[in-house]
N, C-alpha and C positions, 0 to 999 in steps of 0.2 A: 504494500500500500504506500503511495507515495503521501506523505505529509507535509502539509500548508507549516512552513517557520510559524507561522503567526501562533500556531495551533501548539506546535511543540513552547514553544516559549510559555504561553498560560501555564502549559502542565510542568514547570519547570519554576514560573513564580517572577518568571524577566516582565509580565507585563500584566495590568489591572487584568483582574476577571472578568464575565461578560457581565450585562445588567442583568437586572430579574426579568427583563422581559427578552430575555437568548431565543435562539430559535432552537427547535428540539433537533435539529440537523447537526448544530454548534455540540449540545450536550452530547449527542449520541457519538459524534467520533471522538471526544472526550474519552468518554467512555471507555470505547472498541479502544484508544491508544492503550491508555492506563491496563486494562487488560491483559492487553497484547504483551505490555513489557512483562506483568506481574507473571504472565502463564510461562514468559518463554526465561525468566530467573527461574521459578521454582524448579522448572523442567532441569536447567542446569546443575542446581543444588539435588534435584533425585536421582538416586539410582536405578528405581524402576518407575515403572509407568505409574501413574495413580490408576485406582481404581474407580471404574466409571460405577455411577451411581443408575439406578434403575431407571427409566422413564413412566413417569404419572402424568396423567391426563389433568391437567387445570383445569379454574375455574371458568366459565365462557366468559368470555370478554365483551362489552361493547364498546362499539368506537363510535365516534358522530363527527369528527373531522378531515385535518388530511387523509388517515388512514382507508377512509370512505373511496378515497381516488383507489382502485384495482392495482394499479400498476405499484404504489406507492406500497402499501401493503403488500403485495407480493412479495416490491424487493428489502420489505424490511423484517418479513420470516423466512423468504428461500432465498433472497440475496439475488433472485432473478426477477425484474421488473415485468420479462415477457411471460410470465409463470403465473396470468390469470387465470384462466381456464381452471386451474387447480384451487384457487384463492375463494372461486365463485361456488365450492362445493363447502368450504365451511364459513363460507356467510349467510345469516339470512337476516333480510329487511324485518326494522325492528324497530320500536322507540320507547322510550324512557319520558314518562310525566312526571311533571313537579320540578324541571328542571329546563332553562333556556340556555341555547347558545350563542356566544355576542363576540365580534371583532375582537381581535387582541390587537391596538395602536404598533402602525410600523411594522406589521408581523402577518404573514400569510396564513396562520392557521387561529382556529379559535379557542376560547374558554368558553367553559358549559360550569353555571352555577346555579343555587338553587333559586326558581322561581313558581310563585303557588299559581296554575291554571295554563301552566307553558309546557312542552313537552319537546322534546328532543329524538330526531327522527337518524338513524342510522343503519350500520350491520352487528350481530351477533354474530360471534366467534366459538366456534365450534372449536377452539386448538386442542391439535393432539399431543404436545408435550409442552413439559414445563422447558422448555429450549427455543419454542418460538414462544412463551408468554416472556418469559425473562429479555428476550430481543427486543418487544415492544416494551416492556420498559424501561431499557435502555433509549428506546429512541423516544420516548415520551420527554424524560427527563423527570430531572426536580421538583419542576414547576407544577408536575402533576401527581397529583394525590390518588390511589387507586382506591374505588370507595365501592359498599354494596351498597347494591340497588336491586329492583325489580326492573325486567327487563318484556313487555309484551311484543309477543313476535305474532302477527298477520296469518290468518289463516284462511285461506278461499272460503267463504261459505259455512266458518264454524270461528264459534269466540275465539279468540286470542289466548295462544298458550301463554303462561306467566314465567320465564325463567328468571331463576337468582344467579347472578353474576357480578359483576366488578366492571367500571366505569373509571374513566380519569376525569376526575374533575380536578380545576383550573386550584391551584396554593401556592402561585405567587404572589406579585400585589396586587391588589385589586385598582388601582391608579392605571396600571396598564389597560384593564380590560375595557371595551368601550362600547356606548349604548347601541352602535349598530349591529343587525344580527349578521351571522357570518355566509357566505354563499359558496355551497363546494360547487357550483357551477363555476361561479366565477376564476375559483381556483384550478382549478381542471382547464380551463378553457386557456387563463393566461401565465397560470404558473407552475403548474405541474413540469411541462418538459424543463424546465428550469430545474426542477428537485431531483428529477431524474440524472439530469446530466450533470449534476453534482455528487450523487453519487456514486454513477458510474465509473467502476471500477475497484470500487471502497470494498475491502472484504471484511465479513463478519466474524464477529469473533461468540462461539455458541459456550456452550456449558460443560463440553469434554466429551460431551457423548459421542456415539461414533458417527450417525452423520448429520447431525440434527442442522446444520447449517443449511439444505435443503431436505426438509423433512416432507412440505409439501408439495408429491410429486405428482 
Protein backbone atom coordinates (compact mmCIF):
# COMPACT_ATOMS: atom_id res chain seq x y z
CA UNK A 1 0.00 0.00 0.00
CA UNK A 2 1.53 3.15 -0.96
CA UNK A 3 1.14 5.95 1.84
CA UNK A 4 0.08 9.64 1.74
CA UNK A 5 3.54 11.40 4.03
CA UNK A 6 0.68 13.60 5.39
CA UNK A 7 -0.95 10.37 6.74
CA UNK A 8 2.23 8.79 8.13
CA UNK A 9 3.36 11.87 9.96
CA UNK A 10 -0.31 12.15 12.10
CA UNK A 11 0.43 8.44 13.10
CA UNK A 12 3.92 9.56 14.17
CA UNK A 13 2.77 12.81 16.03
CA UNK A 14 4.89 15.47 13.22
CA UNK A 15 1.47 17.03 12.71
CA UNK A 16 -2.06 18.26 14.41
CA UNK A 17 -4.70 15.46 14.36
CA UNK A 18 -7.80 15.65 12.09
CA UNK A 19 -10.88 17.71 13.46
CA UNK A 20 -13.90 16.00 14.98
CA UNK A 21 -15.46 16.25 11.82
CA UNK A 22 -12.59 13.79 9.67
CA UNK A 23 -13.96 11.86 7.16
CA UNK A 24 -14.28 8.12 7.82
CA UNK A 25 -11.81 7.47 4.63
CA UNK A 26 -9.05 9.64 6.89
CA UNK A 27 -9.95 7.25 10.11
CA UNK A 28 -10.08 4.07 8.32
CA UNK A 29 -6.43 4.08 6.64
CA UNK A 30 -5.49 5.30 10.04
CA UNK A 31 -6.57 2.56 11.15
CA UNK A 32 -5.45 -0.29 8.36
CA UNK A 33 -1.77 1.68 8.96
CA UNK A 34 -1.51 1.27 12.63
CA UNK A 35 -2.57 -2.32 12.18
CA UNK A 36 -0.40 -3.01 9.51
CA UNK A 37 2.76 -2.01 11.44
CA UNK A 38 1.28 -3.71 14.99
CA UNK A 39 0.58 -7.29 12.97
CA UNK A 40 3.78 -7.26 10.82
CA UNK A 41 6.05 -6.43 14.60
CA UNK A 42 4.25 -9.09 16.46
CA UNK A 43 4.71 -11.57 13.43
CA UNK A 44 8.57 -10.64 13.90
CA UNK A 45 8.72 -11.14 17.61
CA UNK A 46 6.61 -14.92 17.19
CA UNK A 47 7.92 -17.99 16.44
CA UNK A 48 5.00 -19.45 15.21
CA UNK A 49 1.88 -18.59 13.79
CA UNK A 50 -0.87 -17.22 16.03
CA UNK A 51 -3.61 -19.11 16.30
CA UNK A 52 -6.78 -18.08 14.32
CA UNK A 53 -9.67 -17.64 16.31
CA UNK A 54 -13.17 -19.22 15.11
CA UNK A 55 -15.46 -17.20 13.00
CA UNK A 56 -19.09 -16.05 14.50
CA UNK A 57 -21.74 -14.63 12.62
CA UNK A 58 -22.44 -10.81 14.17
CA UNK A 59 -24.96 -8.90 14.83
CA UNK A 60 -26.95 -7.43 11.44
CA UNK A 61 -25.97 -4.21 10.92
CA UNK A 62 -27.80 -1.24 9.53
CA UNK A 63 -26.38 1.20 7.46
CA UNK A 64 -28.29 4.43 6.10
CA UNK A 65 -25.25 6.38 4.58
CA UNK A 66 -22.25 6.18 2.25
CA UNK A 67 -22.31 2.53 2.98
CA UNK A 68 -25.96 2.59 1.19
CA UNK A 69 -23.63 3.30 -2.29
CA UNK A 70 -23.06 -0.82 -3.49
CA UNK A 71 -19.80 -0.36 -4.75
CA UNK A 72 -18.61 1.55 -1.41
CA UNK A 73 -19.73 -1.28 0.79
CA UNK A 74 -18.44 -3.82 -1.26
CA UNK A 75 -15.20 -2.51 -1.40
CA UNK A 76 -15.15 -1.89 2.32
CA UNK A 77 -15.87 -5.84 3.31
CA UNK A 78 -14.35 -7.77 0.16
CA UNK A 79 -11.93 -4.83 -0.75
CA UNK A 80 -13.47 -5.26 -4.25
CA UNK A 81 -15.71 -2.37 -5.29
CA UNK A 82 -16.99 -4.42 -8.58
CA UNK A 83 -18.18 -7.30 -5.94
CA UNK A 84 -21.81 -6.14 -5.89
CA UNK A 85 -23.61 -8.69 -7.03
CA UNK A 86 -22.57 -10.45 -3.87
CA UNK A 87 -23.16 -7.32 -1.45
CA UNK A 88 -26.82 -7.34 -2.84
CA UNK A 89 -27.43 -10.95 -1.21
CA UNK A 90 -26.80 -9.69 2.37
CA UNK A 91 -28.68 -6.44 2.16
CA UNK A 92 -32.03 -5.85 2.51
CA UNK A 93 -34.07 -2.50 2.24
CA UNK A 94 -34.97 -1.50 5.65
CA UNK A 95 -35.43 1.54 8.08
CA UNK A 96 -35.12 2.45 11.51
CA UNK A 97 -37.87 5.02 13.28
CA UNK A 98 -37.24 7.41 15.97
CA UNK A 99 -34.32 8.52 14.30
CA UNK A 100 -33.35 11.35 11.21
CA UNK A 101 -30.42 11.71 9.01
CA UNK A 102 -28.84 15.24 8.47
CA UNK A 103 -25.75 16.71 6.43
CA UNK A 104 -22.52 16.60 8.26
CA UNK A 105 -20.95 20.59 7.33
CA UNK A 106 -17.96 20.17 4.62
CA UNK A 107 -18.28 16.31 4.71
CA UNK A 108 -19.90 13.92 2.02
CA UNK A 109 -21.45 11.59 4.33
CA UNK A 110 -24.02 11.87 7.10
CA UNK A 111 -25.17 11.74 10.88
CA UNK A 112 -28.32 9.92 11.99
CA UNK A 113 -29.49 11.17 15.46
CA UNK A 114 -32.39 10.73 17.51
CA UNK A 115 -35.50 12.25 16.26
CA UNK A 116 -39.27 11.59 17.79
CA UNK A 117 -41.74 10.87 14.40
CA UNK A 118 -38.51 10.64 11.75
CA UNK A 119 -37.36 7.52 10.46
CA UNK A 120 -34.39 6.43 8.74
CA UNK A 121 -34.54 4.58 5.52
CA UNK A 122 -31.41 2.03 4.46
CA UNK A 123 -29.95 -1.75 4.13
CA UNK A 124 -29.73 -4.48 6.69
CA UNK A 125 -26.65 -6.45 6.95
CA UNK A 126 -26.86 -9.89 6.85
CA UNK A 127 -22.78 -10.21 7.70
CA UNK A 128 -21.33 -13.45 7.83
CA UNK A 129 -18.29 -12.91 10.06
CA UNK A 130 -17.00 -10.80 12.76
CA UNK A 131 -14.12 -9.83 9.91
CA UNK A 132 -16.22 -7.99 7.78
CA UNK A 133 -18.29 -6.29 10.98
CA UNK A 134 -14.95 -5.37 12.47
CA UNK A 135 -13.85 -3.79 8.64
CA UNK A 136 -16.90 -1.53 8.82
CA UNK A 137 -15.94 -0.40 11.86
CA UNK A 138 -12.92 0.49 11.16
CA UNK A 139 -14.20 2.53 8.26
CA UNK A 140 -16.84 4.18 10.22
CA UNK A 141 -14.53 5.43 12.71
CA UNK A 142 -14.75 7.32 16.05
CA UNK A 143 -17.01 9.56 15.24
CA UNK A 144 -19.54 6.69 15.38
CA UNK A 145 -21.10 5.02 18.01
CA UNK A 146 -22.41 1.50 17.23
CA UNK A 147 -25.96 1.44 19.04
CA UNK A 148 -29.11 -1.19 19.35
CA UNK A 149 -31.86 -0.46 17.61
CA UNK A 150 -34.94 -2.12 16.19
CA UNK A 151 -34.55 -2.40 12.78
CA UNK A 152 -38.07 -3.06 10.32
CA UNK A 153 -37.31 -4.70 7.14
CA UNK A 154 -40.32 -4.60 4.09
CA UNK A 155 -42.05 -7.28 3.25
CA UNK A 156 -44.29 -7.72 -0.02
CA UNK A 157 -47.74 -8.13 1.18
CA UNK A 158 -47.13 -9.04 4.83
CA UNK A 159 -46.16 -6.76 8.01
CA UNK A 160 -42.63 -5.88 8.43
CA UNK A 161 -40.26 -8.38 10.01
CA UNK A 162 -38.74 -6.58 13.26
CA UNK A 163 -34.91 -7.33 13.49
CA UNK A 164 -32.47 -6.26 16.49
CA UNK A 165 -29.37 -5.16 15.29
CA UNK A 166 -26.77 -2.33 15.61
CA UNK A 167 -26.60 1.12 13.87
CA UNK A 168 -23.81 3.97 13.80
CA UNK A 169 -25.11 6.62 15.14
CA UNK A 170 -23.37 10.18 14.77
CA UNK A 171 -20.76 10.89 18.65
CA UNK A 172 -18.85 13.41 17.51
CA UNK A 173 -19.92 17.17 17.92
CA UNK A 174 -22.93 17.83 17.40
CA UNK A 175 -21.74 21.72 15.81
CA UNK A 176 -20.68 19.68 12.86
CA UNK A 177 -23.92 18.04 12.10
CA UNK A 178 -26.25 20.31 10.14
CA UNK A 179 -30.07 20.84 9.61
CA UNK A 180 -30.14 19.68 6.01
CA UNK A 181 -31.18 16.02 5.42
CA UNK A 182 -28.60 14.04 3.61
CA UNK A 183 -29.02 12.66 -0.03
CA UNK A 184 -27.40 9.26 -1.20
CA UNK A 185 -28.58 10.21 -4.60
CA UNK A 186 -26.66 13.14 -4.58
CA UNK A 187 -23.76 11.26 -3.28
CA UNK A 188 -23.79 8.47 -5.71
CA UNK A 189 -24.22 10.73 -8.44
CA UNK A 190 -21.36 13.33 -7.67
CA UNK A 191 -19.06 11.69 -5.32
CA UNK A 192 -18.80 8.29 -5.12
CA UNK A 193 -16.39 7.69 -8.03
CA UNK A 194 -14.31 10.02 -6.16
CA UNK A 195 -14.22 7.49 -2.90
CA UNK A 196 -13.63 4.81 -5.06
CA UNK A 197 -10.68 6.10 -6.79
CA UNK A 198 -9.28 6.87 -3.50
CA UNK A 199 -9.24 3.84 -2.41
CA UNK A 200 -8.34 2.20 -5.06
CA UNK A 201 -5.62 0.15 -4.53
CA UNK A 202 -5.63 0.49 -0.45
CA UNK A 203 -5.52 -3.17 0.92
CA UNK A 204 -7.37 -4.28 3.89
CA UNK A 205 -6.05 -5.24 6.79
CA UNK A 206 -8.81 -8.20 8.36
CA UNK A 207 -8.63 -10.07 11.66
CA UNK A 208 -6.08 -13.03 10.96
CA UNK A 209 -8.58 -15.32 9.65
CA UNK A 210 -7.79 -17.18 6.78
CA UNK A 211 -9.48 -15.25 4.03
CA UNK A 212 -11.85 -13.15 5.41
CA UNK A 213 -10.44 -10.14 3.48
CA UNK A 214 -12.88 -11.22 0.66
CA UNK A 215 -15.28 -13.37 2.57
CA UNK A 216 -18.16 -12.13 0.37
CA UNK A 217 -17.87 -14.13 -2.79
Amino acid sequence: MRVNPAIYNWTVGYIKPPSPCQSPWFSFLLSQLARSFSSTTMAKQSESPPKLARSQKPRPLFVYGTLCAKPLLAWATTGDASNTASISQIARPARVDGYARFAIHHRDYPAAVKRDGASVQGYLLDLETTSQRKKLDDFEGEAYKPTAVSVAVSRDGQPDEIVEADMYLWDGEMDCVSSEPWDLEVFIRERLEDWIDLFEGTGLVGEGEDSTAHLVT
